[in-house]
C-alpha positions as a LaTeX table, in Angstrom:
\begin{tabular}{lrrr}
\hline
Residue & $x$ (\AA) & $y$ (\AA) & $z$ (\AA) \\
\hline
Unk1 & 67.55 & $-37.96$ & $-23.34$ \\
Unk2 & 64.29 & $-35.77$ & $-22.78$ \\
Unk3 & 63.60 & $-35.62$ & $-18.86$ \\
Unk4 & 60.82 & $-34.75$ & $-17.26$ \\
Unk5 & 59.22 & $-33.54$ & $-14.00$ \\
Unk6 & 56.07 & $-34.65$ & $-12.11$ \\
Unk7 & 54.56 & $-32.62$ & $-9.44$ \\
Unk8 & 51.54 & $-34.76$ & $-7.51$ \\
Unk9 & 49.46 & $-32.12$ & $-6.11$ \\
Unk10 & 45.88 & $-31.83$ & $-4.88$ \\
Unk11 & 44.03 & $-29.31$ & $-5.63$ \\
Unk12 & 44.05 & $-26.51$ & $-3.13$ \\
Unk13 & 41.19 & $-26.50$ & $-0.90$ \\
Unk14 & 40.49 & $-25.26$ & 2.80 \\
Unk15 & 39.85 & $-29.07$ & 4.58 \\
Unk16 & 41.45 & $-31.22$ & 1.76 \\
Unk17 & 45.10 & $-30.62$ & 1.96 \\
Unk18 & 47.64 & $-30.39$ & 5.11 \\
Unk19 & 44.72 & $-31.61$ & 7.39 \\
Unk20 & 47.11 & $-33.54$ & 9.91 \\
Unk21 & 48.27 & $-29.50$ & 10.21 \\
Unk22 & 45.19 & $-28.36$ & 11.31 \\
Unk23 & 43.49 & $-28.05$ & 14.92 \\
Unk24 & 40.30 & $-30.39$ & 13.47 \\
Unk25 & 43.45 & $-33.14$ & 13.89 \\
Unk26 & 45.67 & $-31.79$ & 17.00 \\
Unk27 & 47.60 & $-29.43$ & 14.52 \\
Unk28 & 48.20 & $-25.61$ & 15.01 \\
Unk29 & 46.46 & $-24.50$ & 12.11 \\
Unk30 & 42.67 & $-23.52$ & 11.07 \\
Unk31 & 41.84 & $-25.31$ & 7.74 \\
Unk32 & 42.53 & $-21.97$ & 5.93 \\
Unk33 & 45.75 & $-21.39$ & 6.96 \\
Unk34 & 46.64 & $-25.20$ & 6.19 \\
Unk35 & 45.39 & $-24.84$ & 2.36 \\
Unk36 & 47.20 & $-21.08$ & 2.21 \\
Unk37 & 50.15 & $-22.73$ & 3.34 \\
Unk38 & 49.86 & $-25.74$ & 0.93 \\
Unk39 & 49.40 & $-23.58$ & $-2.03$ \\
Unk40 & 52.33 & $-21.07$ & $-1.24$ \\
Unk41 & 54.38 & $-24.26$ & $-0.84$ \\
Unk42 & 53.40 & $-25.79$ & $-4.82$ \\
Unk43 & 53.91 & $-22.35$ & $-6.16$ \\
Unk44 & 57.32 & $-21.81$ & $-4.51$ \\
Unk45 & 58.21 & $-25.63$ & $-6.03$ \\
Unk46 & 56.67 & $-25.31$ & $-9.50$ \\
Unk47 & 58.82 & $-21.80$ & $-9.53$ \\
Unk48 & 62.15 & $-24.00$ & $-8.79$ \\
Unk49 & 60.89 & $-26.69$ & $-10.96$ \\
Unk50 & 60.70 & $-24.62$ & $-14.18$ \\
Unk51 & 63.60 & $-22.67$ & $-13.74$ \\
Unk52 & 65.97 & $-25.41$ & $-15.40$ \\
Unk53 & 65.85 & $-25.47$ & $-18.67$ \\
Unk54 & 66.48 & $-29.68$ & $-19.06$ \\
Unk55 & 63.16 & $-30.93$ & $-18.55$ \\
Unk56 & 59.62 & $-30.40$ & $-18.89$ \\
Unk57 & 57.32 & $-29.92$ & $-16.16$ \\
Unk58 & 54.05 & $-31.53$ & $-15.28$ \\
Unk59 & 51.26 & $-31.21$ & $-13.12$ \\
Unk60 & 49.47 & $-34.55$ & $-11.96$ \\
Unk61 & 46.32 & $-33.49$ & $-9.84$ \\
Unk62 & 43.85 & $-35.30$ & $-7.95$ \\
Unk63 & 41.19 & $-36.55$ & $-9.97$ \\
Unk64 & 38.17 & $-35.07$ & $-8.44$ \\
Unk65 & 39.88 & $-31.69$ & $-8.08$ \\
Unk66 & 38.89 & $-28.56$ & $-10.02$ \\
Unk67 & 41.41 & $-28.09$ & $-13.30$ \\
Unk68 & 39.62 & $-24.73$ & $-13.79$ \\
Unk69 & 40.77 & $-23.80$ & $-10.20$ \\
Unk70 & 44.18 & $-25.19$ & $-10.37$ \\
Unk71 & 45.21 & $-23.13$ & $-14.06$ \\
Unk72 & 43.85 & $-19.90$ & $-12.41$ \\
Unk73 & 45.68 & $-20.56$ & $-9.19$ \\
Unk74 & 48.95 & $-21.41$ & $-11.42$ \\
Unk75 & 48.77 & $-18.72$ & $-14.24$ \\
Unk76 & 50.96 & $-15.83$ & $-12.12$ \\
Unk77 & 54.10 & $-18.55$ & $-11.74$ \\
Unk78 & 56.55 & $-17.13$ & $-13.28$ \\
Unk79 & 57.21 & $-19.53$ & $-15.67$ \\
Unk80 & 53.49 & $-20.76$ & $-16.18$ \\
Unk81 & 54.21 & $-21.28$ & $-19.64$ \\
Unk82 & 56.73 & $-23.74$ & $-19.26$ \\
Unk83 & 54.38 & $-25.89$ & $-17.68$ \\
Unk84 & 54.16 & $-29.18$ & $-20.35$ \\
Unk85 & 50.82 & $-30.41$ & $-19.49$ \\
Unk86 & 47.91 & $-30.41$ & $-16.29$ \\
Unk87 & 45.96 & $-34.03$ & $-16.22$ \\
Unk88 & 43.95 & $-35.29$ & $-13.52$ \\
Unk89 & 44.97 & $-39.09$ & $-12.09$ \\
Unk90 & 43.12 & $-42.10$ & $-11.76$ \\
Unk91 & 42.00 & $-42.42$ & $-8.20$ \\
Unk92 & 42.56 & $-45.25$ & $-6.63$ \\
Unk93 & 45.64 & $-46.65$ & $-4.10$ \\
Unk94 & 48.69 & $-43.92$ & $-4.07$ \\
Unk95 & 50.77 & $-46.75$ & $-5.86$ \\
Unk96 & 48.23 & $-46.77$ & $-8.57$ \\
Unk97 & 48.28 & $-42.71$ & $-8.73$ \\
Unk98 & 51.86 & $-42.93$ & $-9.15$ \\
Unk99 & 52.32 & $-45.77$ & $-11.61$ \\
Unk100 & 49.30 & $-43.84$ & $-13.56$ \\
Unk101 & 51.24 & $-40.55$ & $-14.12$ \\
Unk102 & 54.58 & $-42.25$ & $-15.01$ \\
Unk103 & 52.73 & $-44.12$ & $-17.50$ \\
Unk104 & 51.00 & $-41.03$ & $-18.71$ \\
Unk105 & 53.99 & $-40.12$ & $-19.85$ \\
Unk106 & 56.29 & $-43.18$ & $-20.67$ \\
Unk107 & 53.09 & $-44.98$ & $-22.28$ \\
Unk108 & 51.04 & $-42.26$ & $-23.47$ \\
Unk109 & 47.49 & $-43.53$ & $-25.26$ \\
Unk110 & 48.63 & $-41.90$ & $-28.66$ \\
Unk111 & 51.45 & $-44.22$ & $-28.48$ \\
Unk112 & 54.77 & $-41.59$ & $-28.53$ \\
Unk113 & 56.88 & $-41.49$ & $-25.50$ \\
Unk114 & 56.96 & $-38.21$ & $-24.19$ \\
Unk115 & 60.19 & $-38.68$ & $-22.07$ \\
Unk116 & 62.77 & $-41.12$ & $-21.32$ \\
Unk117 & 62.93 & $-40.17$ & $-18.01$ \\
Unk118 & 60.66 & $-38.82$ & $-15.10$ \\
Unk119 & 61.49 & $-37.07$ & $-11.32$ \\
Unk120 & 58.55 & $-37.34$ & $-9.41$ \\
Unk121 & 57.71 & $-35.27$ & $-6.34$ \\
Unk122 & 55.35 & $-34.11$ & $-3.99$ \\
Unk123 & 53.92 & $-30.45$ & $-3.81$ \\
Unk124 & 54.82 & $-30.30$ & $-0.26$ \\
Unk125 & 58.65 & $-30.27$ & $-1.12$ \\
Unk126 & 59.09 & $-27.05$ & 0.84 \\
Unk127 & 63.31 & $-25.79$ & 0.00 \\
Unk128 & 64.07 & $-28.11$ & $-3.03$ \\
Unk129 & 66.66 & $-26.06$ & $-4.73$ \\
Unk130 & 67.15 & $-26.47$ & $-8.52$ \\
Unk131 & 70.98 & $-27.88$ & $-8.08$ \\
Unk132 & 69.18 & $-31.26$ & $-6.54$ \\
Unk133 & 67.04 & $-31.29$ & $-9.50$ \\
Unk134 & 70.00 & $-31.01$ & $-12.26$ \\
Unk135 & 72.15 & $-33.50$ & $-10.03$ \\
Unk136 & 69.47 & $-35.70$ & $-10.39$ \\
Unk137 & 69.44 & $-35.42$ & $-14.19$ \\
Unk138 & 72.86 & $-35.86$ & $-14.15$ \\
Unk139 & 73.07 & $-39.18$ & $-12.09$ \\
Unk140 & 70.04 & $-40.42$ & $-14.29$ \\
Unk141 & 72.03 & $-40.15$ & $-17.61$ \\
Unk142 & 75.28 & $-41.02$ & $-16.42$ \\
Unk143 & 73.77 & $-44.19$ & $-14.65$ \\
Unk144 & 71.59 & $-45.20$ & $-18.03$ \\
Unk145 & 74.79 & $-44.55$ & $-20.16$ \\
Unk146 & 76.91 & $-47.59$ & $-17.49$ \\
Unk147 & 77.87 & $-50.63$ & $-18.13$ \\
Unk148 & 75.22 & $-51.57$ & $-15.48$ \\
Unk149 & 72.50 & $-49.77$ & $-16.63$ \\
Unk150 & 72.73 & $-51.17$ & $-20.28$ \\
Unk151 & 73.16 & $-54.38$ & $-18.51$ \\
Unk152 & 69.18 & $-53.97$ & $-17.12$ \\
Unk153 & 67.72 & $-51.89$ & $-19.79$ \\
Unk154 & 63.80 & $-53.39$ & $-19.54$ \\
Unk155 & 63.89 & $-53.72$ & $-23.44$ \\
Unk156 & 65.38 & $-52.36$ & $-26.73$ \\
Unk157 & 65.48 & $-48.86$ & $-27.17$ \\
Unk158 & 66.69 & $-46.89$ & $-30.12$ \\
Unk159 & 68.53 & $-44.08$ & $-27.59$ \\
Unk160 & 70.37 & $-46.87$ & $-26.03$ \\
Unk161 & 68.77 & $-45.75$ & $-22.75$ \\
Unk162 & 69.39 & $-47.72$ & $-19.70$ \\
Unk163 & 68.07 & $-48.77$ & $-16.16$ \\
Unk164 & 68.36 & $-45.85$ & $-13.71$ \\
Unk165 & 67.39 & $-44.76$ & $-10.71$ \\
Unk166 & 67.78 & $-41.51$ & $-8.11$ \\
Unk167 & 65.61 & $-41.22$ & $-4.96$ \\
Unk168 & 65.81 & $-38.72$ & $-2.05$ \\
Unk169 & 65.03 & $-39.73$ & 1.26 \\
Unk170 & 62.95 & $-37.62$ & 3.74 \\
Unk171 & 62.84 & $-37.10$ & 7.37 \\
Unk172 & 60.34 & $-40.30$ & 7.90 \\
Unk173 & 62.07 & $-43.36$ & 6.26 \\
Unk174 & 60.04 & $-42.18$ & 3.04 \\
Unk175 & 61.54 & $-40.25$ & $-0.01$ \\
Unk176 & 60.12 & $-37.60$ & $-1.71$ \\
Unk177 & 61.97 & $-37.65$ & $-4.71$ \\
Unk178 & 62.37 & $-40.82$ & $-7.02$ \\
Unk179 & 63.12 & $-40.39$ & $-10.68$ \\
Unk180 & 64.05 & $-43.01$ & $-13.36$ \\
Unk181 & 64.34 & $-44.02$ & $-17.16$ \\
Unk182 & 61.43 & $-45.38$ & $-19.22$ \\
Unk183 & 64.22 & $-48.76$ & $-19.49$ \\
Unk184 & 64.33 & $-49.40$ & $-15.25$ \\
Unk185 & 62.13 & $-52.18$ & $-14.69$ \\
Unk186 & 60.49 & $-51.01$ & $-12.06$ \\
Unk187 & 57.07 & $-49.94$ & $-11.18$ \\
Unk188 & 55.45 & $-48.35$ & $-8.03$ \\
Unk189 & 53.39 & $-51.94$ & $-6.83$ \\
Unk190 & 53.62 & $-52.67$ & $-3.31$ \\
Unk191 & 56.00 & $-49.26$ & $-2.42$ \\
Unk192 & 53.07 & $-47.15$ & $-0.58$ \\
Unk193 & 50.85 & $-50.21$ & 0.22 \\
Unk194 & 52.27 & $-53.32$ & 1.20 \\
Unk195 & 51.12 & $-56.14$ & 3.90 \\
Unk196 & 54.71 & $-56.30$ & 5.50 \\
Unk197 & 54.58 & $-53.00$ & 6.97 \\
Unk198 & 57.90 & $-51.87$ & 4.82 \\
Unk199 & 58.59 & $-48.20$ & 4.53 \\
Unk200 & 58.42 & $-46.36$ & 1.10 \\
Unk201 & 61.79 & $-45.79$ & 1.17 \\
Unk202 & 62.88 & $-49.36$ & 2.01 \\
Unk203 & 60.89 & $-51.12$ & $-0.38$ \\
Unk204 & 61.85 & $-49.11$ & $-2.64$ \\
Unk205 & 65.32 & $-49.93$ & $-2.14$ \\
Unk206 & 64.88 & $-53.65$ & $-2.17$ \\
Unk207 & 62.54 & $-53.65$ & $-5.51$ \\
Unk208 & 65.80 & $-52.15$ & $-7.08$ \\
Unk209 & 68.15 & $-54.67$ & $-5.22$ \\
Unk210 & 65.88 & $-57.25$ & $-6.65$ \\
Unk211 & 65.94 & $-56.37$ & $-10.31$ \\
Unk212 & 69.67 & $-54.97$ & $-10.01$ \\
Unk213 & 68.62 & $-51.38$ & $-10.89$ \\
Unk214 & 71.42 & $-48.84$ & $-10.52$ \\
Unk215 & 70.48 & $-46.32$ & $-8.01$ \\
Unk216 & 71.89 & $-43.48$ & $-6.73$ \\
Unk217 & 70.61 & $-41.57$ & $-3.60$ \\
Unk218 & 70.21 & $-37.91$ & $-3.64$ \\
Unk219 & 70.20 & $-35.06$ & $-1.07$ \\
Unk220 & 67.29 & $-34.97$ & 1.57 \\
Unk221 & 64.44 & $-33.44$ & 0.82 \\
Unk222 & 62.05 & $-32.18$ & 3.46 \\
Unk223 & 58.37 & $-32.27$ & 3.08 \\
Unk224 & 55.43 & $-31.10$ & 5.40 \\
Unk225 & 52.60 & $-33.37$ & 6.81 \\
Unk226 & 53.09 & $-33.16$ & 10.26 \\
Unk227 & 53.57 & $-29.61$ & 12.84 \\
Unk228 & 56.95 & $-31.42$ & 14.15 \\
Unk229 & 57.89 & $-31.27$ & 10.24 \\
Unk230 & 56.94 & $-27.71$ & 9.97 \\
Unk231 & 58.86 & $-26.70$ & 13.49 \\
Unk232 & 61.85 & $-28.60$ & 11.65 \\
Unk233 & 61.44 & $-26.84$ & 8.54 \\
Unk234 & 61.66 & $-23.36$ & 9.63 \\
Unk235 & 64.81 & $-22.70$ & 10.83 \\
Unk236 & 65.81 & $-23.88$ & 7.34 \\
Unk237 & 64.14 & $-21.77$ & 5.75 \\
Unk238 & 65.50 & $-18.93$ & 7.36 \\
Unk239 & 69.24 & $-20.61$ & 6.61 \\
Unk240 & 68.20 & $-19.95$ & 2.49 \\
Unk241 & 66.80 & $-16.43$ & 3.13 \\
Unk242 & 70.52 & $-15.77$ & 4.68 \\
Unk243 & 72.32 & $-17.65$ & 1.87 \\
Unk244 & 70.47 & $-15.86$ & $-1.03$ \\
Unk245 & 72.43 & $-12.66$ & 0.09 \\
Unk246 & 75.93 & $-15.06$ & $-0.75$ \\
Unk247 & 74.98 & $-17.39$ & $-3.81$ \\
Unk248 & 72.16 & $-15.87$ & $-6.24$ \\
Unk249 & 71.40 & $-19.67$ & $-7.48$ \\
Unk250 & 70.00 & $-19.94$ & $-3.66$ \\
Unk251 & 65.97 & $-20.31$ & $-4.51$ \\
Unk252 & 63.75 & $-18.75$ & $-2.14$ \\
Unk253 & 60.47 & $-20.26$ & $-0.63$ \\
Unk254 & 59.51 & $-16.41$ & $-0.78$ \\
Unk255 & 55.43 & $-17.05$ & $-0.87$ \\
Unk256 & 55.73 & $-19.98$ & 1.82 \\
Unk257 & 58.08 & $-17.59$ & 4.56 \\
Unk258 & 55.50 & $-15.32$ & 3.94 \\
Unk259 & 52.17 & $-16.97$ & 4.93 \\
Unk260 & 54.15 & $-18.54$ & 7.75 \\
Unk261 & 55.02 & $-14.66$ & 8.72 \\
Unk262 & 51.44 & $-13.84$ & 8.36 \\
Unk263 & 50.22 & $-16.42$ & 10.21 \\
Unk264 & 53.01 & $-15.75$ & 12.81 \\
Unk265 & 54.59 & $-19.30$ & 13.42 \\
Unk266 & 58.12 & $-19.99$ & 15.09 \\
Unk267 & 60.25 & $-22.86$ & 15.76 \\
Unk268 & 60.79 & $-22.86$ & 19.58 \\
Unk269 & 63.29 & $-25.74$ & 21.36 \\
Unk270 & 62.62 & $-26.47$ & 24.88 \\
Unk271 & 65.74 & $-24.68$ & 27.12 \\
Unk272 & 68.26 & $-27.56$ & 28.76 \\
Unk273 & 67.76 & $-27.32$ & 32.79 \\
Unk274 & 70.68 & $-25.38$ & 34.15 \\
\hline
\end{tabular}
């Protein structure tokens, strides 16, 4: 089974990224330090993304963002050439975004199937390590290859690939991780946007309850929208700088520990009342 991974970025830019971060919306951070932070963060991911060698890597962007900007920004990664493909989405509702990009790939316009089976995630995934991202894989195929999974295969394939499903939750009832097979009949209607006020995560969940898709949940994965998330986020990073001195497979956020070092951020709890 090919897999592959999609990273939904915008394009870097000082007021168009991270701006719940920034003091122009009661955050901590000038709207220069939010899109230096954002851009160490998609680096440091991209960098964990291509280090496994079991799936291809993709870039979704925003669709009015600069490509030129975006290929000069990513060229010192390094594992830029490992990168599959860059392609701007569709606009439109984040549902549509997402459903756009999976398609781009399970329903390309030249008609061959370049994957039969995507992760998706966010460029804010600050920590993902590589071992959640071969688990993943691993759940995917051994889900697809189950009794269940060729149960609710969407339609014939000649791989015999199955329904499937992995999702990581994050710290807001959300998840910031979903992958699947081309063969899950699901798509990304209603998960973002929906009238009932559902979270992400929990419709989500019930869209594969509905259609009996075999899911599996993997571990949580932090993101950063919010300055709680990034007081949060921290001390964890600080946990991987230790454990990198005890297991080499640790990955590093080096670039984003060092712009929040620059900029000279720390996570501070209120002392109990003796």
């Amino acid at each position: 089974m090919r897999h592959a991974i999609i990273i939904f970025t915008k394009v870097p830019a000082a007021g168009e990224v991270k701006t719940r971060l920034t003091e122009a919306r009661g955050g901590i951070l000038t709207s220069e330090e939010a899109a230096t932070f954002y851009t160490a963060c998609l680096m440091d991911l991209i960098d964990v993304c291509t280090s496994i060698d079991h799936a291809s890597v993709w870039i979704c962007y925003n669709k009015n963002g600069d490509k030129n900007k975006l290929q000069t920004l990513l060229q010192p990664l390094n594992n830029y050439e490992k990168i599959a493909g860059i392609f701007a989405d569709q606009g439109g509702s984040f549902d549509e975004c997402m459903q756009y990009a999976v398609d781009y790939l399970f329903k390309p316009a030249r008609g061959e199937r370049l994957a039969e089976s995507v992760l998706i995630l966010g460029g804010d995934v600050c920590g993902l390590q590589a071992q959640t991202l071969t688990t993943a894989i691993e759940k995917l195929e051994r889900l697809s290859k189950s009794a269940a999974g060729q149960e609710r295969a969407a339609g014939y394939d000649p791989l015999n690939t199955g329904a499937a499903m992995v999702v990581s939750a994050d710290q807001e009832a959300g998840f910031n991780l979903v992958g699947f097979t081309h063969n899950t009949p699901f798509d990304f209607r209603s998960v973002f946007y929906n009238t009932e006020g559902i979270t992400a995560l929990e419709m989500l969940a019930e869209k594969a309850s509905e259609k009996r898709i075999p899911l599996l949940p993997l571990d949580i994965v932090f993101d950063i929208d919010l300055p709680v998330d990034l007081a949060s986020m921290i001390p964890i990073l600080k946990v991987l700088e230790q454990a990198k001195f005890f297991d080499p497979s640790v990955m590093v956020p080096a670039r984003t520990i060092a712009v929040l070092k620059e900029i000279g951020l720390q996570s501070w709890a209120m002392p109990d009342e003796v």
